[in-house]
N, C-alpha and C positions, 0 to 999 in steps of 0.2 A: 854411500852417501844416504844421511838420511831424510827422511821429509821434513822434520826441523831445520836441518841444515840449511836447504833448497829455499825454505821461507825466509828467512832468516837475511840473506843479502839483500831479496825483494822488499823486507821490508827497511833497509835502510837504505836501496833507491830511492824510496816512496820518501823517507823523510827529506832527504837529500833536496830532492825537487820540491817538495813543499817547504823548503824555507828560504827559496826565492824573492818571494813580494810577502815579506810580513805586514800586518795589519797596525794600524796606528792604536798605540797603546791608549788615548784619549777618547779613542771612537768606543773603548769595548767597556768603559765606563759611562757612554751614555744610558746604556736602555736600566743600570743601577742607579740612576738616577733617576730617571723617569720612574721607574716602581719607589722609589721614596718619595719622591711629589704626589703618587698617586696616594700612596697608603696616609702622607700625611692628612690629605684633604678630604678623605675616605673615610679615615677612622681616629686619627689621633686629634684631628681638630674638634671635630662635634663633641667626642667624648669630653676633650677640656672643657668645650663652651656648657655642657650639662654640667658637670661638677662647679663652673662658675654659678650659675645659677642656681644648682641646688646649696650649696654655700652662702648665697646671699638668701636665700628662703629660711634659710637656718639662723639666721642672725637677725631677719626681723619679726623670730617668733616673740609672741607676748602674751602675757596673761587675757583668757578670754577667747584666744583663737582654738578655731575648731580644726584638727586635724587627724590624719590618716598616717599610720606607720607603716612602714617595710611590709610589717608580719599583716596586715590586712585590720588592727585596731584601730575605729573613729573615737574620738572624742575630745573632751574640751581640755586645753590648758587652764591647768589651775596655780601650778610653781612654777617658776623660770629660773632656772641655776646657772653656771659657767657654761659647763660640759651636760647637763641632766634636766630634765623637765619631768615634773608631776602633770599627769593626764587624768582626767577623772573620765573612764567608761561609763558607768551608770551613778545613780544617786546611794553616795557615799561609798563608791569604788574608786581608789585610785591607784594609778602605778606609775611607777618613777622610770623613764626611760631613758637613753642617751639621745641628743638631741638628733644626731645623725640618720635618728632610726623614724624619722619624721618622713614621707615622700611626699605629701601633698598637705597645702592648707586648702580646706573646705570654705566655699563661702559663710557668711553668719549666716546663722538659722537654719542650715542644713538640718543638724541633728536634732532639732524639733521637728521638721516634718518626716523623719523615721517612724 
């Protein structure tokens, strides 16, 4: 006889007696729920509530507003298009960007006291 062998029945006593009192199938779905309530409230709400709001930042740009893009660019709105906005950096530079690429409006007059 070998020592596989010898294990081998021990371990289907061991299963034998362990499936006496099974566990309720509803209980082993709780703590998967609980990490979905956690992560939604954790990460998946805040993130929406930012893209709500950078969304509505984006829709009430206008000509004249001073703003700050992604890439770290201040300057003024000078075109407002569907999807693109003209930005003038300095006097008579400008670049046409996606409105997306906007992360913050600057109060007025900021880019005068630079």
């Amino acid at each position: 006889m070998s020592l596989l062998d010898a294990l081998i029945p021990a371990a289907h006593a061991q299963a034998a007696a362990g499936t006496a009192a099974a566990p309720n199938p509803w209980l082993q779905l709780v703590p998967l729920i609980l990490l979905f309530v956690v992560f939604w409230f954790l990460l998946i709400r805040p993130q929406m509530k930012r893209q709500k709001e950078h969304r509505q930042m984006v829709d009430k740009l206008a000509k004249g507003d001073e703003v700050v893009t992604s890439g770290g660019i201040a300057g003024r709105i000078d075109d407002v298009g569907e999807s693109f906005l003209t930005v003038e950096i300095a006097d008579g530079t400008k670049v046409k960007l996606q409105k997306g690429a906007v992360s913050a409006v600057l109060p007025k007059g900021t880019l005068k006291s630079l």
